[in-house]
N, C-alpha and C positions, 0 to 999 in steps of 0.2 A: 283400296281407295284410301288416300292418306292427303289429310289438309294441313295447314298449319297458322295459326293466330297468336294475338298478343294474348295472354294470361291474363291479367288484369280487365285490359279492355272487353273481353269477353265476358269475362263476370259479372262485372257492371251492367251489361247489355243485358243479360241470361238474368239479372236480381234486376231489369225495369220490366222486362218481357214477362218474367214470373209473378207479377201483381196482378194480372188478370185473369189467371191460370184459375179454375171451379174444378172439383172433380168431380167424375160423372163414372155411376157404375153402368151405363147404358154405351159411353161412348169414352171408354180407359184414354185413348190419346186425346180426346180436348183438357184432361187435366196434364196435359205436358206441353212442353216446348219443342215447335217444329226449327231443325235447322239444317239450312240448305246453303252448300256453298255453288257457287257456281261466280264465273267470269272475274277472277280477282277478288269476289266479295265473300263474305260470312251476311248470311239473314236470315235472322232469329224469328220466328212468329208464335203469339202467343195469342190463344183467344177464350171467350165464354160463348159463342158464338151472336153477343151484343157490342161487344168491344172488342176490336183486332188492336193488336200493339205489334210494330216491328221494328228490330234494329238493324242497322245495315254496319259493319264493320271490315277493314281492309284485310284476304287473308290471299293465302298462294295455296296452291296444291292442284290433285284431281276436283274437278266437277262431282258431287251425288249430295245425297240428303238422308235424313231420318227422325225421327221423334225421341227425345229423351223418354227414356220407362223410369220414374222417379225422378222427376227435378228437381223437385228439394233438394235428394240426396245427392243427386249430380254438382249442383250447387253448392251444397257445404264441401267439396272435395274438390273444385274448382277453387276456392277462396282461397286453396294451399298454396295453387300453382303461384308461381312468378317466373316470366320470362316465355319466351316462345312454347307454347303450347301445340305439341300436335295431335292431331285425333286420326285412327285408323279403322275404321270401317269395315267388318269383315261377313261374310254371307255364308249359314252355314245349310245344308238339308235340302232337301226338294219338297212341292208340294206344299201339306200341309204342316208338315215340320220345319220348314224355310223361318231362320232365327236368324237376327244381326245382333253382333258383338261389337262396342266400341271402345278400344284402348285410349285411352287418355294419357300423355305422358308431358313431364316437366322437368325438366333436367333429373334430379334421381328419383322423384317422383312420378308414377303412374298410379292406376285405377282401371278398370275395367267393367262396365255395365253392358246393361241389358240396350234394344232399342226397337222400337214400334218401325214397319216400313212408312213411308211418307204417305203413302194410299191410304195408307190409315187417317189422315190427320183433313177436316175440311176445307174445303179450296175459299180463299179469302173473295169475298164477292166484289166484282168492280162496281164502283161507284161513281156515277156524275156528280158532280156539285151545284146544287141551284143558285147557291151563290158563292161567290169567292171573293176575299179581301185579302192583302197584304197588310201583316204590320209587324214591328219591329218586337222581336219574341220578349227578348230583357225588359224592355217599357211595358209592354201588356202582360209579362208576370208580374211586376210590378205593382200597375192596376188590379190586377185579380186580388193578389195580397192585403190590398188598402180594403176593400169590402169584403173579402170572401168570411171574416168573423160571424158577417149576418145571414151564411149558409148554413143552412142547420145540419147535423150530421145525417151521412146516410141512414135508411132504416127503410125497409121493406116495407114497414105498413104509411112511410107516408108518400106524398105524390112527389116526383121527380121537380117540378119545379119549387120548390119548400127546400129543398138543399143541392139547390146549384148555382152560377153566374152568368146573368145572362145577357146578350148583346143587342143593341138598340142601335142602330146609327153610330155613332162616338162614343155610346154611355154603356157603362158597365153598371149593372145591379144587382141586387141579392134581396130576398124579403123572407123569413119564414113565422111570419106569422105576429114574432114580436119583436122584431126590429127589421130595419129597412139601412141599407146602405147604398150606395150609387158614386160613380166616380165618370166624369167628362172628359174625355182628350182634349187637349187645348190646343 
């Protein structure tokens, strides 16, 4: 099984998808990166199983999938490449010895890792939306920016609304405690 993507763009995708990535000695592939090409595309999924993050990126090749074993490490070895990247996928063993190899190559550069089967990795749950908005992403980063000072840092021992932004009709606000900011669409 052999894919092929841009170097670059894949890194970047692999370093947003890897911010969410926990490890877990109960469950080894939720701390990795699952990636699955399939129909034209590269899609990355990374999760804690509270937050799913995906990237969708343009690639060619066979159809299959697998879990990075060390993304980190995949990752700093990834940052080398530049230029078409291809990745080869290969199945060794029967059974309980059944291992996948992935070659990683860049023009004189390769690598070669380990890799989790996709069975391994949790299936992203569908979700309805009770509600949905449209709005223009660059303007309400923007907004977020202008208040998100008054979110306090994340921290375990405090409550989820103490360090976030949150949505009202038109209005963005932030409050933790000792300051309050808030921003209106006009």
């Amino acid at each position: 099984m052999r894919a092929v993507v841009d170097a670059k763009v894949f890194f970047q995708a692999l370093d947003k998808v890897s911010r969410v990535l926990r490890k877990s000695k109960y469950t080894p592939a939720l701390g990795e990166a699952m990636i699955r090409f399939t129909g034209g595309r590269c899609v990355l999924t990374g999760t804690d199983f509270d937050t799913w993050l995906t990237a969708e990126i343009p690639a060619y090749g066979d159809d299959f999938a697998f879990v990075f074993h060390r993304t980190a490490n995949v990752a700093k070895a990834c940052r080398r490449f530049d230029g078409e990247l291809t990745m080869e996928l290969t199945e060794s063993g029967e059974g309980r010895s059944r291992q996948l190899k992935l070659c990683m190559s860049c023009g004189n550069r390769a690598g070669e890792f380990h890799a989790f089967f996709p069975e391994d990795y949790p299936e992203m749950p569908e979700m309805e939306p009770e509600y949905a908005f449209s709005a223009n992403a660059a303007s309400l980063l923007d907004r977020i920016n202008r208040v998100r000072y008054a979110a306090g840092s994340p921290d375990p021992k405090r409550l989820a609304l103490e360090s976030c932004v949150q949505f009202n009709g038109n209005r963005l606000f932030c409050l933790d405690g000792l300051r309050a900011a808030w921003d209106a669409d006009k």
